[in-house]
C-alpha positions as CSV (number, residue, x, y, z in Angstrom):
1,X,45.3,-62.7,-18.1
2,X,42.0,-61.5,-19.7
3,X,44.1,-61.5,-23.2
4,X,45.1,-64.9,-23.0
5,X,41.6,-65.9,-21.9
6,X,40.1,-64.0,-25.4
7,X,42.7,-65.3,-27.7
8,X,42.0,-69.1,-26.6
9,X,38.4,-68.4,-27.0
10,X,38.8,-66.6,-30.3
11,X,41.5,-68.6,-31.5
12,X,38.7,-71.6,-30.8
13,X,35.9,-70.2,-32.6
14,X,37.9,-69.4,-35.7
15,X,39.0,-73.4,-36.0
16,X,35.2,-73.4,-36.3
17,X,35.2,-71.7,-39.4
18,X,32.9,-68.7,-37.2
19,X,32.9,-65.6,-39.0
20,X,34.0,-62.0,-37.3
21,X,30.1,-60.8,-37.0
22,X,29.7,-64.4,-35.4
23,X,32.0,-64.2,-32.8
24,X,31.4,-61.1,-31.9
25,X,27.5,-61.9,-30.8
26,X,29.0,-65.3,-29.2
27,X,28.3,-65.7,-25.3
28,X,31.6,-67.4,-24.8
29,X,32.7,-63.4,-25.7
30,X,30.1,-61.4,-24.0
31,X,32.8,-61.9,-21.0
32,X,35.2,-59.8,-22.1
33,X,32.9,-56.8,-23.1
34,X,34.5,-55.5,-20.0
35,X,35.8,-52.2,-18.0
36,X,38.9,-54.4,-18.2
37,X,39.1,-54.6,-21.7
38,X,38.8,-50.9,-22.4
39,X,41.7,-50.2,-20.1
40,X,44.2,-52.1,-22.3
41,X,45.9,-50.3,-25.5
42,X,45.6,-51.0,-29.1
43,X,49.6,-51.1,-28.7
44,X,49.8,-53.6,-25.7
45,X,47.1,-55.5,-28.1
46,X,49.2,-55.8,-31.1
47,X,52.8,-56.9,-28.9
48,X,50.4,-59.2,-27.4
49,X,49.5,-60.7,-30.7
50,X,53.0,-60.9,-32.2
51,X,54.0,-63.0,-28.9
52,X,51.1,-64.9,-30.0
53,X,51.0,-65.4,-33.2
54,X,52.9,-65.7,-36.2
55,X,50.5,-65.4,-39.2
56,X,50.7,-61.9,-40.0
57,X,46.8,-62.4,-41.7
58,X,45.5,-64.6,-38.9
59,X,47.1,-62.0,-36.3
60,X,45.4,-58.8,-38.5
61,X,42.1,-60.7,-37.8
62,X,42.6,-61.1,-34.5
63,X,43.3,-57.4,-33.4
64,X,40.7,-56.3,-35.2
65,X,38.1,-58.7,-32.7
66,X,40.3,-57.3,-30.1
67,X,39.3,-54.1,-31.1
68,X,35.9,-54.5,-31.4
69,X,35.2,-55.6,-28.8
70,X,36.9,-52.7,-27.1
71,X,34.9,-50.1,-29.3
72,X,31.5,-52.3,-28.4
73,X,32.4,-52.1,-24.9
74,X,32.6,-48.2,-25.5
75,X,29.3,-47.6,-26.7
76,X,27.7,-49.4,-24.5
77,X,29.5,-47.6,-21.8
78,X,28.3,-44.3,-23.6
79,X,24.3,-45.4,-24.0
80,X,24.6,-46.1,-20.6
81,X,26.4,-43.0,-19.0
82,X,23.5,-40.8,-21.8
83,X,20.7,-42.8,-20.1
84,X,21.7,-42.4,-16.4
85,X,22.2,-38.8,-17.3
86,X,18.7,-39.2,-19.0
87,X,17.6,-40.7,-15.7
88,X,19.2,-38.1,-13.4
89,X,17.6,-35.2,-15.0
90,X,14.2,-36.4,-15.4
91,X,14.5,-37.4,-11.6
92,X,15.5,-33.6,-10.4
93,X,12.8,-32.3,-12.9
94,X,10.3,-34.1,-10.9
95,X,11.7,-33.9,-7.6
96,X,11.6,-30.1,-8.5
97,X,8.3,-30.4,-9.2
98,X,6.8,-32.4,-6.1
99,X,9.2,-30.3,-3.3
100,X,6.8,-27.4,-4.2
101,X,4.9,-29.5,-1.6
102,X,8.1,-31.4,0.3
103,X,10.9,-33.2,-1.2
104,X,10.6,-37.2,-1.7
105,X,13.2,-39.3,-0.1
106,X,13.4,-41.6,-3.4
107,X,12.4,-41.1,-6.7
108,X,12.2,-44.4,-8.7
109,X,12.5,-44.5,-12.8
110,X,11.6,-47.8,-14.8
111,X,9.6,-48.9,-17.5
112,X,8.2,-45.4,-17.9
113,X,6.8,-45.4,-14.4
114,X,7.4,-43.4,-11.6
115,X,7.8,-44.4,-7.8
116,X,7.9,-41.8,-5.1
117,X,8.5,-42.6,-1.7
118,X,8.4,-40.4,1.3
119,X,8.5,-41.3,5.1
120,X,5.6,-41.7,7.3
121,X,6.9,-41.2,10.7
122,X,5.5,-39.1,13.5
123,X,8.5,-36.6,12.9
124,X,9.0,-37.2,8.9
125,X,9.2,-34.2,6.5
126,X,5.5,-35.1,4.8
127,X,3.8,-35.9,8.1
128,X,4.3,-32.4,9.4
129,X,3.7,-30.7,5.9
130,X,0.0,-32.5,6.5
131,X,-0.5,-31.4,9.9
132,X,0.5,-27.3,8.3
133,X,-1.9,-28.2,5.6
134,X,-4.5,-29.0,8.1
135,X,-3.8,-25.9,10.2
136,X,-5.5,-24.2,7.9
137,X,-8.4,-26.0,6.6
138,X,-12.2,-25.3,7.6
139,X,-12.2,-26.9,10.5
140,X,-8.7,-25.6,12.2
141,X,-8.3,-22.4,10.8
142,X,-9.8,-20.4,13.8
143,X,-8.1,-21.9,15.8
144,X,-4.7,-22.0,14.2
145,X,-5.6,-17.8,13.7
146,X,-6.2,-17.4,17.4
147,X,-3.2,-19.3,18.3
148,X,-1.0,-17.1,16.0
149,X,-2.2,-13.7,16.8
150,X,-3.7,-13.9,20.4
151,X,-7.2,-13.1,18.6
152,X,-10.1,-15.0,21.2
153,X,-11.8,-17.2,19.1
154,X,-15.1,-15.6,19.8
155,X,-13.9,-12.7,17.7
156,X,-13.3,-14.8,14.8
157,X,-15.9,-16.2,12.2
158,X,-15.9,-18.3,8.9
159,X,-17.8,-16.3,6.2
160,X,-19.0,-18.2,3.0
161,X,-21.2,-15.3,1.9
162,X,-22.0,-11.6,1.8
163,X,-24.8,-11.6,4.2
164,X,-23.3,-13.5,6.6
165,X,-20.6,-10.9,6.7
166,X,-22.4,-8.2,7.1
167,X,-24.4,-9.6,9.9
168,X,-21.0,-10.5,11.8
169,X,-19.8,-6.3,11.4
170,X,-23.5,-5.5,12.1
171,X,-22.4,-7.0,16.0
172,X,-19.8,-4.2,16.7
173,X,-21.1,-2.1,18.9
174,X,-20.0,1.3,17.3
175,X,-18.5,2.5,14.5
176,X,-14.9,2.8,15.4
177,X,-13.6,-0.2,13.3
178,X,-11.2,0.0,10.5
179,X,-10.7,-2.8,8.0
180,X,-7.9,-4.5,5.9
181,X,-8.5,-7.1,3.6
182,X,-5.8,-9.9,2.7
183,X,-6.5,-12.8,0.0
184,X,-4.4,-15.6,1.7
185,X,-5.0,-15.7,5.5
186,X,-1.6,-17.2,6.7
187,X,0.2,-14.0,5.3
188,X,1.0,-11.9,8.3
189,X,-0.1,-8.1,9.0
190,X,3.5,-6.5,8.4
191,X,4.7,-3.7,6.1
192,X,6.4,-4.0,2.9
193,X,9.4,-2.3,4.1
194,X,9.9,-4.5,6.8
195,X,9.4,-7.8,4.3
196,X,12.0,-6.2,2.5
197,X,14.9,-5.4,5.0
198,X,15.2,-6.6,8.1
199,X,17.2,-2.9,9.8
200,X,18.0,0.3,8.5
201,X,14.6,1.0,8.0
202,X,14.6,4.7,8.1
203,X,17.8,5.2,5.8
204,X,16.2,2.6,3.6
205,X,12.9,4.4,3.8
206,X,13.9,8.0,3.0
207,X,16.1,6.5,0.2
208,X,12.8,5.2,-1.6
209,X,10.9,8.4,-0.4
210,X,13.3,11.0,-2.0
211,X,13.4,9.1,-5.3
212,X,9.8,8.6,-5.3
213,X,9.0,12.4,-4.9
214,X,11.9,13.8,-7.7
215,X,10.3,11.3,-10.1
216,X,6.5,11.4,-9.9
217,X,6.5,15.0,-10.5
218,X,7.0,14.1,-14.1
219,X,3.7,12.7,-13.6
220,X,1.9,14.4,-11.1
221,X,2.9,17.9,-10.5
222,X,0.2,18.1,-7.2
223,X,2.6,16.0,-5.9
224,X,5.2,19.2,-5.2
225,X,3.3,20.4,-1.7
226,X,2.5,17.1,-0.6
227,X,4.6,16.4,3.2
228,X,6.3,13.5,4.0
229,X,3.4,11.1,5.1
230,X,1.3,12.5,2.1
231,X,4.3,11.2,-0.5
232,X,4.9,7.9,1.9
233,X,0.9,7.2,1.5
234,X,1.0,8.1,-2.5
235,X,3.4,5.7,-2.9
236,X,2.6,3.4,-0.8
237,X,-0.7,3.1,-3.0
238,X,2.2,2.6,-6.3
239,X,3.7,-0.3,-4.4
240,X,6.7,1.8,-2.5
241,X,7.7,-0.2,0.2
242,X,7.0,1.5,3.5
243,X,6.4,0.9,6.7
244,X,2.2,1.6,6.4
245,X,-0.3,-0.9,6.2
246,X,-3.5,-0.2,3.8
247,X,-7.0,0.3,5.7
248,X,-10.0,1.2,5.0
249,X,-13.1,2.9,7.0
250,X,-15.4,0.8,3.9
251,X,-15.9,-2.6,5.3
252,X,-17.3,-3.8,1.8
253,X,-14.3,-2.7,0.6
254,X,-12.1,-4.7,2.7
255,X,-14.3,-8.0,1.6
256,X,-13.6,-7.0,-2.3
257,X,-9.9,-6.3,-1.7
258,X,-10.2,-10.3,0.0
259,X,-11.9,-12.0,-2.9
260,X,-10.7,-10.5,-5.8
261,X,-8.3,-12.1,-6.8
262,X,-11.6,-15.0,-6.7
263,X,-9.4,-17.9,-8.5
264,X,-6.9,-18.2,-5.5
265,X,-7.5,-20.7,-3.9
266,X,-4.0,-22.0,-1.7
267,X,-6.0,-20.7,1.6
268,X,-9.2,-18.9,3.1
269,X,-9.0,-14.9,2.6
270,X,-9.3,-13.1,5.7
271,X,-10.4,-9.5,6.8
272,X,-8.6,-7.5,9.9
273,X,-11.3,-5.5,11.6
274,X,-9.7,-3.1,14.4
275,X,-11.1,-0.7,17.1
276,X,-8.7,1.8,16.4
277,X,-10.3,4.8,18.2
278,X,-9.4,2.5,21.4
279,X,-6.0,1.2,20.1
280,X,-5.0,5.2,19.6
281,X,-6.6,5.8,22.3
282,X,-4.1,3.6,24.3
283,X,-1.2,3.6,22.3
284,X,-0.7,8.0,21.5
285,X,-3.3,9.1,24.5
286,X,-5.9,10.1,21.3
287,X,-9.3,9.5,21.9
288,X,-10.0,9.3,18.0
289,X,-10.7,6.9,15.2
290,X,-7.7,8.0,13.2
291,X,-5.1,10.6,13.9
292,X,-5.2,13.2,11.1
293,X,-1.2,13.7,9.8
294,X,-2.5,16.9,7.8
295,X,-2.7,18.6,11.0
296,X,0.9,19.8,11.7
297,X,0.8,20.2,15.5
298,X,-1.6,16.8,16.1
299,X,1.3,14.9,14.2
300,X,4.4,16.6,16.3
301,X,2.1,15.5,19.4
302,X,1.8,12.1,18.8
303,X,4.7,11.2,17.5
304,X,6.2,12.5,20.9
305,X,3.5,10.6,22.9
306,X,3.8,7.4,20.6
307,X,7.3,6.7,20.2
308,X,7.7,2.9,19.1
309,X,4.4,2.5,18.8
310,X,1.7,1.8,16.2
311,X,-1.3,3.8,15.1
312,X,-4.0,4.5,12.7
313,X,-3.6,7.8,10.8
314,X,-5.3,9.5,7.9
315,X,-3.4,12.0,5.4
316,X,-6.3,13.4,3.4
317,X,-7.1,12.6,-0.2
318,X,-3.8,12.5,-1.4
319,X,-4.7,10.5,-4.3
320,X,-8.0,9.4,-5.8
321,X,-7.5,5.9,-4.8
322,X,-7.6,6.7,-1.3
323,X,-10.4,8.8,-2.1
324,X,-13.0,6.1,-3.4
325,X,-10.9,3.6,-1.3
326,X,-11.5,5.5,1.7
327,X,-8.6,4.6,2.6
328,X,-6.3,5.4,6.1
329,X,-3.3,3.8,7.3
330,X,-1.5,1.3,9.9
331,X,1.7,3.1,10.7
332,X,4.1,0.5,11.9
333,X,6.7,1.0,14.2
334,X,9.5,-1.3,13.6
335,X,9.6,-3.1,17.2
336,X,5.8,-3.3,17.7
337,X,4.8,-7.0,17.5
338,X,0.8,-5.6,17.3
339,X,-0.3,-7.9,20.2
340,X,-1.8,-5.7,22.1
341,X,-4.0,-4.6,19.2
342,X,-4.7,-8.4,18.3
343,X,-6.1,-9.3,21.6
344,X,-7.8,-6.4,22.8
345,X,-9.1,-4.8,19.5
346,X,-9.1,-7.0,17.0
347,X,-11.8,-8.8,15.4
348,X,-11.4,-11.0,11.9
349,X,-13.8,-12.8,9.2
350,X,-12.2,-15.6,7.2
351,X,-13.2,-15.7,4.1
352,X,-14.2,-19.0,2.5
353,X,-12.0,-19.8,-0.3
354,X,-14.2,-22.2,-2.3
355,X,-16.9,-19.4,-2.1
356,X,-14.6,-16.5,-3.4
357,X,-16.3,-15.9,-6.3
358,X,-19.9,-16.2,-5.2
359,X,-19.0,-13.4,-2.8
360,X,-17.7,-11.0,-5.8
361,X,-20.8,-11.8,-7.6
362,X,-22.6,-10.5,-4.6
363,X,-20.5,-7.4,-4.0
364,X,-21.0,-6.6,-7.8
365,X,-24.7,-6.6,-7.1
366,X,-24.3,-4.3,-4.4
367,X,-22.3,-1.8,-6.5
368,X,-19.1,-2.8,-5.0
369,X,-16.5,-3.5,-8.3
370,X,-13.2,-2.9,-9.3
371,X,-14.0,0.3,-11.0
372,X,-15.2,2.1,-7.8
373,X,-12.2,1.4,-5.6
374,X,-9.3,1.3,-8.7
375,X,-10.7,3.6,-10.7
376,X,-8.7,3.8,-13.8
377,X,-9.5,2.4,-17.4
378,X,-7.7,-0.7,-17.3
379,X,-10.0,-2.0,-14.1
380,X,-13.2,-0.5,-15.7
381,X,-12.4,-2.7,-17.9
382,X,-11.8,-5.8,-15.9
383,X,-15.5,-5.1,-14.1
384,X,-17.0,-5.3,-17.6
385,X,-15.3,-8.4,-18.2
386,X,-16.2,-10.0,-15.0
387,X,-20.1,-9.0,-15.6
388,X,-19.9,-10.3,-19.1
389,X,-18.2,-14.1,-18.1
390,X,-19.5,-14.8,-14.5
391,X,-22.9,-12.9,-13.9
């Protein structure tokens, strides 16, 4: 049908002396620029056109319109299909880019504009990523904090400067208080083993243990004597994943280790402050601040009296960073949830975000910088470099 309908029309426009180029720009042709007219061969053309016609000139002319119009048909079939694939990618490269904060529900491309659209509703996607957003601004974040952990909100402050954090650990009554500092205050206080694998955890931790200790020696023969929470705590400084958490007896410190990394600014920073004389006290039956793991016949005792539970230990200087870090440790059984230590003994500052770097300037005035608690060339260095561009 659609071949009898173009060879009238053609057949019409030729009696009008209309050249090829002519017809084929003609809107009495634009019709049959068609899915249609791709579908039909060049050979069911050309025994169309010898039913048709019996000039072989007039009938040469005539399949090559046919023709044409089929190859015209085919490019613009082409340009099309190349700029909905155009359209397609440019649409996941910016849905990629706005699900970093939630997915749209339609993504709109025309005349180099862009149209997003995302629900509104009580229960929509974008309404509740707002309400987590809010959680943790100024204004909610002690709140959302005390809600998470079981922390009272009277044992939790906003802090926006050095002085005011001093004055808040100036309030604790005695100086049993260890201190962990954390630059994004939504992360939670677990252990890098347990972030990594969710069972096996001893297997998995001796595995990174006994590999740890035949390799460093190439780098640190004092390593040799060192027991097995003295190698854990070495490389747990190195990034080993284990099941310790980093703390320090240096409240200063914990505020540095907070702000340091002063150009963060997702959330608040937060420093952990815990009684842990009274949290060992109740968890092993040990009335002190931290249990000391180089003492052979302290460690057999507590790890007796506190079977699947937490507590703070020290294992001497077995490193320099622990040293000027004065660091001690979190150990972290794998079924302890910590409440217990969140709502009787814990305390926490939140650290402004927007005043990060205000704080560091502060600490750096105090004597508190990278070099004293990494102290290695490469963070000498980075103190000089922070003195020089922001003091």
């Amino acid at each position: 049908m659609i071949l009898d309908d173009l060879y009238l029309t053609i057949c019409t426009l030729l009696e009008k002396t209309i050249i090829t180029e002519e017809i084929l720009a003609c809107k009495e042709v634009e019709m049959f620029y068609s899915e249609e007219m791709m579908e039909i061969s060049d050979q069911d053309i050309s025994v169309f056109l010898k039913d048709k016609e019996t000039d072989e000139n007039k009938r040469q002319i005539l399949f090559d319109i046919f023709q044409k119009i089929k190859i015209e048909k085919s490019i613009v079939k082409i340009g099309d299909e190349v700029e909905n694939e155009d359209i397609i990618r440019d649409k996941e490269r910016i849905r990629h880019l706005f699900e970093k904060v939630i997915e749209p529900e339609l993504i709109e491309l025309n005349d180099k504009k862009v149209c997003i659209s995302y629900d509104f509703g009580e229960t929509s996607k974008l309404n509740k990523k707002i309400k987590e957003i809010e959680m943790w601004e100024e204004d909610n974040v002690i709140s959302t904090i005390s809600q998470k952990t079981g922390i009272p909100t009277e044992n939790i402050i906003f802090v926006d400067s050095v002085s005011c954090y001093i004055d808040f650990i100036g309030e604790f009554n005695e100086n049993t208080y260890v201190s962990r500092g954390q630059k994004d205050c939504t992360y939670d206080l677990k252990p890098s083993l347990y972030r990594v694998y969710k069972n096996s955890y001893a297997g998995h931790s001796a595995e990174y243990e006994d590999a740890f200790r035949q390799k460093v020696l190439f780098y640190d023969d004092s390593t040799e004597g060192k027991n097995e929470e003295e190698i854990r705590a070495y490389g747990q400084h190195y990034g080993l994943p284990t099941n310790y958490l980093d703390f320090t007896e240096a409240h200063l410190i914990s505020l540095l280790f907070a702000v340091e990394d002063y150009e963060y600014d997702d959330n608040h920073a937060i420093v952990y402050f815990v009684d842990s004389r009274s949290y060992n006290r109740e968890t092993v039956r040990e009335d002190r601040k931290l249990i000391d793991f180089s003492d052979d016949e302290l460690k057999k005792t507590v790890e007796k009296q506190g079977r699947d539970k937490s507590y703070f230990i020290k294992v001497g200087n077995c490193n320099e960073r622990i040293h000027f870090q004065k660091g001690c440790f979190l150990k972290v059984e794998q079924n302890d949830n910590l409440k217990s230590m969140y709502e009787k003994y814990t305390k926490i500052a939140i650290i402004d975000k927007n005043s990060k770097e205000m704080i560091l300037k502060e600490l750096f005035k105090l004597g508190i910088t990278f070099e004293n608690i990494y102290p290695d060339k490469d963070n000498m260095v980075k103190t000089i470099r922070f003195i020089k561009e922001h003091m």
